[in-house]
Structures are given as structure tokens and as C-alpha cells.
Backbone and ligand atoms as CSV (ligand in chain L), in Angstrom:
chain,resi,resn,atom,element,x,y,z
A,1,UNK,N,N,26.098,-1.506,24.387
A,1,UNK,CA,C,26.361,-0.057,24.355
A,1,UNK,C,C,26.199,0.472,22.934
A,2,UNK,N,N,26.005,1.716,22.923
A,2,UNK,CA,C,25.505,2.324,21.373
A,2,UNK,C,C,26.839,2.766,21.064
A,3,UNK,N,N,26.814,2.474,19.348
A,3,UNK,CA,C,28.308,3.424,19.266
A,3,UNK,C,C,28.262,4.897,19.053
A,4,UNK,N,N,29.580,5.503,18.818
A,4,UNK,CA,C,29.214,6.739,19.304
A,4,UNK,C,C,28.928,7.550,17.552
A,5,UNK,N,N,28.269,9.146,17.564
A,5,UNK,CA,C,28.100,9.933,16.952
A,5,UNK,C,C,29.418,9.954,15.750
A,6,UNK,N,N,28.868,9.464,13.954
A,6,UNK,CA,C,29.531,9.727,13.352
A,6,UNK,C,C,29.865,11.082,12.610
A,7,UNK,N,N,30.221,11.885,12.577
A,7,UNK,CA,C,29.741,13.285,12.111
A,7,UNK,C,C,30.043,13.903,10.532
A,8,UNK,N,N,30.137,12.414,10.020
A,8,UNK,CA,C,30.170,12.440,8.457
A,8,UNK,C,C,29.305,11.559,7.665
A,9,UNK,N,N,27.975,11.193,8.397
A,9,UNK,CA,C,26.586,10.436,8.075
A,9,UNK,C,C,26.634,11.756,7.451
A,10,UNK,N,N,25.231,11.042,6.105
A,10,UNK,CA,C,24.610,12.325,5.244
A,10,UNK,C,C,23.648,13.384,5.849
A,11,UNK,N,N,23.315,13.046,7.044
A,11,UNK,CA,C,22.340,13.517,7.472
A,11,UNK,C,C,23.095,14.896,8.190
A,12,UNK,N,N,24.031,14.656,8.827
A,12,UNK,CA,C,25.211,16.112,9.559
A,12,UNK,C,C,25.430,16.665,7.922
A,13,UNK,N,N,26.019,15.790,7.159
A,13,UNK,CA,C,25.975,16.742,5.620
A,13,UNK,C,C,25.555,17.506,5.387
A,14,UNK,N,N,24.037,16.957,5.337
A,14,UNK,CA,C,22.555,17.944,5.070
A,14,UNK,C,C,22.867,19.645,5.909
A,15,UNK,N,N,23.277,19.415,7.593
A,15,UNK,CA,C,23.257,19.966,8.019
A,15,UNK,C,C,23.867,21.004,7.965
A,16,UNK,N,N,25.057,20.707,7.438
A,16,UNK,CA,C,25.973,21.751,7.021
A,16,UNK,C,C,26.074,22.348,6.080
A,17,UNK,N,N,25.072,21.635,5.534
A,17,UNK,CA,C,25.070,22.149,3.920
A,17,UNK,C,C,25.848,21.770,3.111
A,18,UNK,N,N,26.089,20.691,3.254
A,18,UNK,CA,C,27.275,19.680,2.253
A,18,UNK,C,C,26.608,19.118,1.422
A,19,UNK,N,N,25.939,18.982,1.247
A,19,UNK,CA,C,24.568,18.301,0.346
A,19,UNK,C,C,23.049,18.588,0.630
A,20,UNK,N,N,22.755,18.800,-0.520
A,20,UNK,CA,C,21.536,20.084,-0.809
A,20,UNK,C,C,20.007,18.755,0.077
A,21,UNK,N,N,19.064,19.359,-0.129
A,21,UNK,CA,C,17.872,18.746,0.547
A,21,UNK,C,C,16.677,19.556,0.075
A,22,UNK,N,N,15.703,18.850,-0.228
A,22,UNK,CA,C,14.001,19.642,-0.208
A,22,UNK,C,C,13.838,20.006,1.010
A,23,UNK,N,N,14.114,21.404,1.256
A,23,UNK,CA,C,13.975,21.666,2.905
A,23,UNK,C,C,12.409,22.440,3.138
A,24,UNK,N,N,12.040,21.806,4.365
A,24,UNK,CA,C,10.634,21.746,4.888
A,24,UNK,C,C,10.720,23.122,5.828
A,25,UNK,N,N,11.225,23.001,6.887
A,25,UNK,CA,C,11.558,23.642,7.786
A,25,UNK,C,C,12.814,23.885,8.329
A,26,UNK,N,N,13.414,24.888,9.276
A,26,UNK,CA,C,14.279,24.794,9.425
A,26,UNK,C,C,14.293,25.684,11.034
A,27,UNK,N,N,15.087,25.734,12.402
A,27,UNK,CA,C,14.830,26.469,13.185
A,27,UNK,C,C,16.035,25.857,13.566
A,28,UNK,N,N,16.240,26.784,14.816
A,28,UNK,CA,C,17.759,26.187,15.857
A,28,UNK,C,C,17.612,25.015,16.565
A,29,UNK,N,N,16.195,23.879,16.409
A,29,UNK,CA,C,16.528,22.851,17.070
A,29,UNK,C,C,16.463,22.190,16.119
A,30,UNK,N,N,15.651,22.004,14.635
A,30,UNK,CA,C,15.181,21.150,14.072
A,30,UNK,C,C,15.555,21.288,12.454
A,31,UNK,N,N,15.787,20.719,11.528
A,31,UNK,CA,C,15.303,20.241,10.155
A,31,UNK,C,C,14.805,19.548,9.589
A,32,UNK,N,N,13.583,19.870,8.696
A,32,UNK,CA,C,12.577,18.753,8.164
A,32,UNK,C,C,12.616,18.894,6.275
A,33,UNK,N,N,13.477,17.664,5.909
A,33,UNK,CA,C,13.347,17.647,4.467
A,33,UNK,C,C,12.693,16.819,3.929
A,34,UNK,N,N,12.478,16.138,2.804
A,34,UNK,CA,C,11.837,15.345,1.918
A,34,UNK,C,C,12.716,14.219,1.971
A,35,UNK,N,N,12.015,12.947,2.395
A,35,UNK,CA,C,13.170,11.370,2.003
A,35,UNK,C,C,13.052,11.795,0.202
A,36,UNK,N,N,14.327,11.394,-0.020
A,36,UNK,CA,C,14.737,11.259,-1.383
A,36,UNK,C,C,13.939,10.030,-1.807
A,37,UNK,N,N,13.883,8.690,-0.903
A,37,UNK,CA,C,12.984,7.808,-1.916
A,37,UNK,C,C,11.943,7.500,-0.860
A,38,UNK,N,N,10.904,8.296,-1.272
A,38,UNK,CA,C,9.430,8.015,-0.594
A,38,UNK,C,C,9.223,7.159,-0.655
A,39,UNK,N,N,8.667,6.870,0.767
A,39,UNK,CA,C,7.023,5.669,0.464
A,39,UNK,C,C,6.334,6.067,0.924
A,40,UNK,N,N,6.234,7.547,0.567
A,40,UNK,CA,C,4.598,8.036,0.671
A,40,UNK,C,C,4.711,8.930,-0.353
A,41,UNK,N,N,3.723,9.507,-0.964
A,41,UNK,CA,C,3.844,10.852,-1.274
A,41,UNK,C,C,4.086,12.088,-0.358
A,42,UNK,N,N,4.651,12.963,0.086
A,42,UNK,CA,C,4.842,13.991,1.043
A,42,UNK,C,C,5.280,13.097,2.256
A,43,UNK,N,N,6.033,12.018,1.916
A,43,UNK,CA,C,7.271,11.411,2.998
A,43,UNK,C,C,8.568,12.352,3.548
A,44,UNK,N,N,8.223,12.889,4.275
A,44,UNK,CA,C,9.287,14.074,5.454
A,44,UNK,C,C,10.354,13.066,6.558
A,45,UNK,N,N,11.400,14.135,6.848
A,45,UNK,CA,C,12.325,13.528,7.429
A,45,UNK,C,C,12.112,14.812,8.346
A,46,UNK,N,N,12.491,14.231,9.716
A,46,UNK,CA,C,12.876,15.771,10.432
A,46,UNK,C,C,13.807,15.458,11.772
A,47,UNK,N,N,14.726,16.091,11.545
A,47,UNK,CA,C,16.336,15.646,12.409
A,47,UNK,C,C,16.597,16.613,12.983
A,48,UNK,N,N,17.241,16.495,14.527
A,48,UNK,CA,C,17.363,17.565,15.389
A,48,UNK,C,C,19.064,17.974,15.351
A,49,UNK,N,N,18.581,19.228,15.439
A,49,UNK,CA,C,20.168,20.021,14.876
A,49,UNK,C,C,20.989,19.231,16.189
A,50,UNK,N,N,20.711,18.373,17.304
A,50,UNK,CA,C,21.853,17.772,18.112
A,50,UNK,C,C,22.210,16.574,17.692
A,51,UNK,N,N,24.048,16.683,17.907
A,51,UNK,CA,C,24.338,15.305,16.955
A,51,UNK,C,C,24.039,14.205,18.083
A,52,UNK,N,N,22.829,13.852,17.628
A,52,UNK,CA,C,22.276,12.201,18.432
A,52,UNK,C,C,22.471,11.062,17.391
A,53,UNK,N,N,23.152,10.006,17.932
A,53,UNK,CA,C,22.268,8.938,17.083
A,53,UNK,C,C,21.408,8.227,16.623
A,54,UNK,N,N,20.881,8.004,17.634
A,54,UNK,CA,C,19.782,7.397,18.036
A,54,UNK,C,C,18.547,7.862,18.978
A,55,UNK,N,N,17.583,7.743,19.653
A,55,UNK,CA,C,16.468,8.184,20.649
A,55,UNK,C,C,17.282,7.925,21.456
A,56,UNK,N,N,18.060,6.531,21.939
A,56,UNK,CA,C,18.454,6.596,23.619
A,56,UNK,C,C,19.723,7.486,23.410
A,57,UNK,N,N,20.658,8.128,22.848
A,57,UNK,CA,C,21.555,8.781,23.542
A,57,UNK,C,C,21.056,10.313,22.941
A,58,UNK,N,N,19.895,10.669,22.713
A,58,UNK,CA,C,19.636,11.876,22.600
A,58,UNK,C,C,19.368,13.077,24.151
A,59,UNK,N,N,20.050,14.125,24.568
A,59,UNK,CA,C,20.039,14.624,25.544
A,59,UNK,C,C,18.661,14.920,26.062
A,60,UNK,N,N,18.040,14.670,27.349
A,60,UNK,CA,C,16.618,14.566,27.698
A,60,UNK,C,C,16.350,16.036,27.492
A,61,UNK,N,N,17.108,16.679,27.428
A,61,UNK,CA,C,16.563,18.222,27.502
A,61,UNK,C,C,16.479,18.657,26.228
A,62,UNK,N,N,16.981,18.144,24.995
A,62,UNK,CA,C,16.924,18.575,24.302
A,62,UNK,C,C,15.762,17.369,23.296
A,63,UNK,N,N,15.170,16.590,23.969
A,63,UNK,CA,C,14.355,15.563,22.628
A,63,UNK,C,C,12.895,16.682,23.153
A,64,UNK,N,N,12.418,17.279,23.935
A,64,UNK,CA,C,10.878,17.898,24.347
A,64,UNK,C,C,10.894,18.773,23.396
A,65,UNK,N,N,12.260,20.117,22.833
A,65,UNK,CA,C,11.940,20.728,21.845
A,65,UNK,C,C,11.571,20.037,20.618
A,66,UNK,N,N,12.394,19.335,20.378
A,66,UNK,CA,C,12.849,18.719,19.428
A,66,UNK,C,C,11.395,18.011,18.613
A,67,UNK,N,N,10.568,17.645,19.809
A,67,UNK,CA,C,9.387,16.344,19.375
A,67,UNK,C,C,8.059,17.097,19.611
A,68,UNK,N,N,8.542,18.517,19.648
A,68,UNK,CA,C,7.592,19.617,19.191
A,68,UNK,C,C,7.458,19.874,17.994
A,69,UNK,N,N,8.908,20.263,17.182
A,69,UNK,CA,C,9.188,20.321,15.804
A,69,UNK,C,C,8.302,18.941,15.366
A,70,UNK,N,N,8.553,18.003,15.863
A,70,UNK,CA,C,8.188,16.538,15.119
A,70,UNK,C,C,6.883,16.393,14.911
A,71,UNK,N,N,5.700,17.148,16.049
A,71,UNK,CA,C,4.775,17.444,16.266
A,71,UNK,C,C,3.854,19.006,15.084
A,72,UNK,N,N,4.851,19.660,15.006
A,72,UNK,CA,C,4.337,20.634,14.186
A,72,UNK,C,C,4.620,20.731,13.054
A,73,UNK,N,N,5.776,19.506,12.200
A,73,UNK,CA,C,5.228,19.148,11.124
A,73,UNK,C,C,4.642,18.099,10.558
A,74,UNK,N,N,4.760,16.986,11.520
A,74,UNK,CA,C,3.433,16.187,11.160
A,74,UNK,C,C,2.042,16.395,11.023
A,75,UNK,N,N,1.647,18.073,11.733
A,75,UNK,CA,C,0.641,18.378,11.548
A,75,UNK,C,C,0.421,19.373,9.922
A,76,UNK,N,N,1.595,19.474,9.709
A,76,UNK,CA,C,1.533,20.126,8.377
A,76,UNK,C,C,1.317,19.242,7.386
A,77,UNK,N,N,2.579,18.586,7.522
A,77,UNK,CA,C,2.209,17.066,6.494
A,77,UNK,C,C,0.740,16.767,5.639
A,78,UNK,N,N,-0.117,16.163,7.460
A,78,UNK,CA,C,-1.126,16.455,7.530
A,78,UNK,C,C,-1.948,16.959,6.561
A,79,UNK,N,N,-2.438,18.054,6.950
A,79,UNK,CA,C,-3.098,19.031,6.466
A,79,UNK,C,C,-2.087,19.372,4.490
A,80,UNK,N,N,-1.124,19.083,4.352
A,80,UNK,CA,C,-0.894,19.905,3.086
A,80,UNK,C,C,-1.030,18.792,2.098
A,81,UNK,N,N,-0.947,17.337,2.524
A,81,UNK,CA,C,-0.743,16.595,1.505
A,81,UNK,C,C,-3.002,16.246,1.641
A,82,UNK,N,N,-3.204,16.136,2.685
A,82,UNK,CA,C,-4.753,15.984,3.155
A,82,UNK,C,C,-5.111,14.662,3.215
A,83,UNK,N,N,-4.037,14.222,4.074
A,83,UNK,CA,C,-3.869,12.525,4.590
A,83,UNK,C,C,-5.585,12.667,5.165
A,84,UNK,N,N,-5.100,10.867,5.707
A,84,UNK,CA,C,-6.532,10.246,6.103
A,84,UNK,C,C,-5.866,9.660,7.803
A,85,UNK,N,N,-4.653,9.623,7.512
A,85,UNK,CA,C,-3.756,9.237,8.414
A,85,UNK,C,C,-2.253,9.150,8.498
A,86,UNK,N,N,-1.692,9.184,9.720
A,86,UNK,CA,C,-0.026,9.332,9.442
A,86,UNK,C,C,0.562,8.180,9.997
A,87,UNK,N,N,1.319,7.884,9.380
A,87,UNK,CA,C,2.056,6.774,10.012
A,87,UNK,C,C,3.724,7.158,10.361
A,88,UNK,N,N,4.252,7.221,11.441
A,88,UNK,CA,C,5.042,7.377,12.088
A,88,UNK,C,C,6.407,6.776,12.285
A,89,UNK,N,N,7.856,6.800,12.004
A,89,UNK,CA,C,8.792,5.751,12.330
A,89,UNK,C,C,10.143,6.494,12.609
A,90,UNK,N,N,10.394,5.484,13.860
A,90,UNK,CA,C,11.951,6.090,14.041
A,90,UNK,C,C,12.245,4.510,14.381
A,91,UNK,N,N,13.532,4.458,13.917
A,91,UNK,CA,C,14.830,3.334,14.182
A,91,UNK,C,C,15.834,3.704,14.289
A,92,UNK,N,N,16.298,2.724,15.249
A,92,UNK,CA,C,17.189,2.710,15.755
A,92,UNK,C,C,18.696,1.930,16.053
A,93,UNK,N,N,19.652,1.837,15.159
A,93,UNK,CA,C,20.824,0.781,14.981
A,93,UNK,C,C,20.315,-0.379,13.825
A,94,UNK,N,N,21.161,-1.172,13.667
A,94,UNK,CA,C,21.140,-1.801,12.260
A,94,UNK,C,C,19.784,-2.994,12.493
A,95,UNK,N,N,20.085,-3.213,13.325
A,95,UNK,CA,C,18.840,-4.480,14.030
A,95,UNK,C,C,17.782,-3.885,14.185
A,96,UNK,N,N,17.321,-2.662,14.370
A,96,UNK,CA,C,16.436,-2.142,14.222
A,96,UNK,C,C,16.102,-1.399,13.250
A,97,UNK,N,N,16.432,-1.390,11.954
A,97,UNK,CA,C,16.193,-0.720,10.656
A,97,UNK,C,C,16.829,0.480,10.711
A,98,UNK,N,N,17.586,1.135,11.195
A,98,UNK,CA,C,18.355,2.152,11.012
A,98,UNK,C,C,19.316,2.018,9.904
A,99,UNK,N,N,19.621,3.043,9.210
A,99,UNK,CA,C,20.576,3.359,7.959
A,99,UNK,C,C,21.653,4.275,7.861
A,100,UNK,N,N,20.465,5.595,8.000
A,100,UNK,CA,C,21.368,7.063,8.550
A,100,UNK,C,C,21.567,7.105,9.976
A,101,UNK,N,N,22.875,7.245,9.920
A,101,UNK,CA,C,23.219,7.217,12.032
A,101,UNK,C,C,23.215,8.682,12.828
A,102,UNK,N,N,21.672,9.319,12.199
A,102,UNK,CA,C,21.524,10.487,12.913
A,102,UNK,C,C,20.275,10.855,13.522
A,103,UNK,N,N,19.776,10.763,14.269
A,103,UNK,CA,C,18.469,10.751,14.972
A,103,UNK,C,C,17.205,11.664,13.782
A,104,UNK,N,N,16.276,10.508,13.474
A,104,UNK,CA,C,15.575,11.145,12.566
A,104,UNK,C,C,14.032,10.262,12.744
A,105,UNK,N,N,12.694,11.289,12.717
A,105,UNK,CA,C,11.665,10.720,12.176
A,105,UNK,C,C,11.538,10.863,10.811
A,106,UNK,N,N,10.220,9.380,10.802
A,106,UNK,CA,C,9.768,9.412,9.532
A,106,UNK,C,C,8.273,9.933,9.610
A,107,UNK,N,N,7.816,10.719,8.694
A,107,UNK,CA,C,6.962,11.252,8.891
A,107,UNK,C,C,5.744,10.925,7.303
A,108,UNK,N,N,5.174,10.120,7.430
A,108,UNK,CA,C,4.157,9.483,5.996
A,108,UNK,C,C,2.884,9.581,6.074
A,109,UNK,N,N,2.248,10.579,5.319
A,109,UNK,CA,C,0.828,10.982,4.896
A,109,UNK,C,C,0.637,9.178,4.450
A,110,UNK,N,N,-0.734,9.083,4.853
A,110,UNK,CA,C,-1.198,8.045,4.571
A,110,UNK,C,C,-3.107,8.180,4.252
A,111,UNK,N,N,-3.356,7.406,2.978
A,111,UNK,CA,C,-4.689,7.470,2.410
A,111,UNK,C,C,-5.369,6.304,2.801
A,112,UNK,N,N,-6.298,6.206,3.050
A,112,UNK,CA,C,-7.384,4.888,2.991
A,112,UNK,C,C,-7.070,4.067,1.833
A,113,UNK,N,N,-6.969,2.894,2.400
A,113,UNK,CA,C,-6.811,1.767,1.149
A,113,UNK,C,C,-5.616,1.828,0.059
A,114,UNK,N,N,-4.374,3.109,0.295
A,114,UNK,CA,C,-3.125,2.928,-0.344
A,114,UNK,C,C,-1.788,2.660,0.774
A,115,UNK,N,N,-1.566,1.645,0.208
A,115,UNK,CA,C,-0.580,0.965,0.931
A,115,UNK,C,C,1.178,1.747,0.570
A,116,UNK,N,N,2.219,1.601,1.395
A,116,UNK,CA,C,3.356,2.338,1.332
A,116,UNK,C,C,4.405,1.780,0.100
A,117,UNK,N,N,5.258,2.529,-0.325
A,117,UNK,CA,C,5.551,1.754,-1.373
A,117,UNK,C,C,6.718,1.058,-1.020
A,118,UNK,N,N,7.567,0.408,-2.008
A,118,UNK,CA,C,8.647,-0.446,-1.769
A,118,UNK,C,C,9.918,0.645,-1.288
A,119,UNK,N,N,10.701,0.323,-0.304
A,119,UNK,CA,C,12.283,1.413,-0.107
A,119,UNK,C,C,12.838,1.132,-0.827
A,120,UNK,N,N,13.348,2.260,-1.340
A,120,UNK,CA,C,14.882,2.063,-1.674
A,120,UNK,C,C,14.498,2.966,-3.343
A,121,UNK,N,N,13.190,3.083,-3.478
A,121,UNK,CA,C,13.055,3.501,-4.758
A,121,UNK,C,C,13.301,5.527,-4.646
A,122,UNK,N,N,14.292,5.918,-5.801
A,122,UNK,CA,C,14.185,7.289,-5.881
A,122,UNK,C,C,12.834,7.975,-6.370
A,123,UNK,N,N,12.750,9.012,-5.823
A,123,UNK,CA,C,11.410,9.686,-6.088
A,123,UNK,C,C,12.064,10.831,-7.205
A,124,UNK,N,N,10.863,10.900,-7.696
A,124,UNK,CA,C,10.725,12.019,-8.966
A,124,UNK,C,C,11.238,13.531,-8.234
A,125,UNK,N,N,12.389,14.244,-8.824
A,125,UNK,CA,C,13.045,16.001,-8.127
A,125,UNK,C,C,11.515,16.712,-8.241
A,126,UNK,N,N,11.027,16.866,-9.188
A,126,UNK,CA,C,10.223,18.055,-9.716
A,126,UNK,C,C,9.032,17.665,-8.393
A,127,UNK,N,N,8.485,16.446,-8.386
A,127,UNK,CA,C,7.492,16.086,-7.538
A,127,UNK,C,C,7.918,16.412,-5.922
A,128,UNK,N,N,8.840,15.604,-5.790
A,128,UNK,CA,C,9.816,16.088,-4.353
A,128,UNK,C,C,9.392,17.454,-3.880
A,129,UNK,N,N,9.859,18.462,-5.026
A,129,UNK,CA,C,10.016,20.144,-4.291
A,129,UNK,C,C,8.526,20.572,-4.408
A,130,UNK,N,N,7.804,19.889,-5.251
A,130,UNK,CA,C,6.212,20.335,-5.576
A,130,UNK,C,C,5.687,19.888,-4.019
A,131,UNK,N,N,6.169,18.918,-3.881
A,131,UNK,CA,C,5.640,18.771,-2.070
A,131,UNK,C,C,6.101,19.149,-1.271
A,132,UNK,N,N,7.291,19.594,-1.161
A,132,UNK,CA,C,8.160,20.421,-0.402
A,132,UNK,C,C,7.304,22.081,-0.149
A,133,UNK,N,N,7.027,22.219,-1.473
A,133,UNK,CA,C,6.412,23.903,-1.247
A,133,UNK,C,C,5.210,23.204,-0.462
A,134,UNK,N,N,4.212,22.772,-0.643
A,134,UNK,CA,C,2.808,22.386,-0.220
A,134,UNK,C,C,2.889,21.875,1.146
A,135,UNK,N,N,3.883,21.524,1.402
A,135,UNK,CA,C,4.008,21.210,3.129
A,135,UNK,C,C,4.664,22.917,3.734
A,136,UNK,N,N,5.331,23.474,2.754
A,136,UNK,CA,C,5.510,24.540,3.604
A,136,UNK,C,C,5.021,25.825,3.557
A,137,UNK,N,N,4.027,25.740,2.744
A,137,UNK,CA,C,2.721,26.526,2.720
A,137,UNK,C,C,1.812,26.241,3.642
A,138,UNK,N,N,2.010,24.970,4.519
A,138,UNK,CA,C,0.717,24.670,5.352
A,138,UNK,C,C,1.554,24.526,6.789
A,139,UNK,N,N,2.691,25.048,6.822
A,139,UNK,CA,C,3.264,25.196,8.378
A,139,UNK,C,C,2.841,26.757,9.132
L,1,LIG,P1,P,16.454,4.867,8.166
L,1,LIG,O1,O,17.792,5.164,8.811
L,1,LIG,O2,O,16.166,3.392,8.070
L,1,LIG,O3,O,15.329,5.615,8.772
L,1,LIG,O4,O,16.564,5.278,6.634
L,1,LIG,C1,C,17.113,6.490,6.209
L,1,LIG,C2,C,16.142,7.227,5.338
L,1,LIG,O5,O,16.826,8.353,4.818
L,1,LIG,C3,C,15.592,6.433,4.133
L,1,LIG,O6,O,14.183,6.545,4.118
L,1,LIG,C4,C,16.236,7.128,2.930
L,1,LIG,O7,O,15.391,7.153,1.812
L,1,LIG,C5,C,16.504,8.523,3.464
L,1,LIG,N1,N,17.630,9.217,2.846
L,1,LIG,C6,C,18.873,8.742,2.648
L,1,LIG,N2,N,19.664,9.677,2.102
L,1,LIG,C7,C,18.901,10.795,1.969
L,1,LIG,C8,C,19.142,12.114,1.463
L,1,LIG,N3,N,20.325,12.474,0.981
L,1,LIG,N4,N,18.114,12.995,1.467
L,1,LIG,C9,C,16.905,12.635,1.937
L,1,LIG,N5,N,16.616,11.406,2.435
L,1,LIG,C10,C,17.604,10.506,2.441
């Protein structure tokens, strides 16, 4: 069984505005910010305003909006950083690489022949929001 919804993960933070974020987008189902430590350049996060934890206890009615948002900024991504390709990730619980216990994609512009970088490393602020505007100039 999954455990249940913590509602003091950083990610509900974000939500409330308890802690600031490079914010991408924002609407009544969805938020899409910048991972603090990329492994990409224009590495996006985008979390649905329902407190899910995970994909399986996310409400079926509410993941179709939701993976629209996921859908319309991966296509920004896309287009603003001028990938070659995207590479895609969601996890789920500790065995499955999960960290933050709040339902979130990963969303990574990807180039021909550059490989992703190591986790865990902080990314440069100034660079962060410089991609932050450029993805949200191209939504
Ligand atoms: P995971 O749960 O394995 O998908 O990992 C959580 C992701 O959230 C990692 O890629 C972290 O770099 C990212 N992350 C953690 N804290 C923050 C934060 N405050 N703002 C943006 N990204 C974060």
C-alpha cells in the first residue's frame, strides 16, 4: 500500500508559496518550475495543484488535465531551449527513485551527443531564471 499524502514536502511549499521557485507556468491544475539542480539545461518540473503522491493514487479525473499541462510544456521546453529530444521521468516511492513525495514530471531538453549531468548538483540562479523566461516566452 502507498503511504499517504505528506502536506509539508517542498513541493506543497512551492505551492503555497512557502518557498519561492523559477516559475514556468502556472494555472488551476498545474505548476511548472525549474529543478534547482539540473541535468539538463532548461530541466522543468511540473506538479499538479492535487495533493497526489505518486501516479497510482492520483484521482483518474484529475491526471487527463493535468498530463495536458505536462504535454504543453514539454512542448515549450522543446521549442525554447531547441532540443533535439526530450527525455521524460516520473518516480515513484523510494525504490523507485522518488525524493519529493508530490506527484511530479521531469521534463529534460536533450541535444545529440550530450549526455545528462550528475544529480544532486545546484544549478547557477541567474542561468535558472534566464531559462525560466525562455521557456515562458515559448508557451
Ligand atoms: P525525484 O523525487 O527523484 O523526482 O527528485 C526530486 C527533484 O526535485 C530533483 O530533481 C531535485 O533536484 C528537485 N528539487 C528538490 N527541491 C527543489 C526545489 N526547492 N525547487 C526545485 N526543484 C527541487
Amino acid at each position: 500500500m502507498t503511504a499517504s499524502y505528506e502536506p509539508n514536502n517542498i513541493f506543497a511549499k512551492i505551492l503555497r508559496g512557502e518557498m519561492p521557485c523559477h516559475k514556468v507556468f502556472e494555472d488551476e491544475v498545474a505548476l511548472a518550475f525549474m529543478d534547482i539542480m539540473p541535468r539538463a539545461e532548461g530541466h522543468v518540473l511540473v506538479i499538479p495543484k492535487t495533493p497526489a503522491r505518486g501516479l497510482l493514487d492520483m484521482p483518474p479525473e484529475a491526471l487527463g488535465p493535468y498530463m495536458l499541462r505536462v504535454q504543453k510544456i514539454a512542448a515549450a521546453v522543446n521549442r525554447a531551449m531547441a532540443a533535439d529530444g526530450l527525455t521524460i521521468q516520473q518516480f515513484n516511492e523510494t525504490a523507485g527513485g522518488q525524493v519529493v513525495f508530490h506527484l511530479h514530471f521531469h521534463i529534460l531538453p536533450r541535444h545529440d551527443g550530450v549526455g545528462l549531468r550528475p544529480p544532486g548538483v545546484m544549478g547557477d540562479k541567474a542561468a535558472l531564471e534566464a531559462n525560466a523566461a525562455r521557456i515562458r516566452a515559448a508557451l
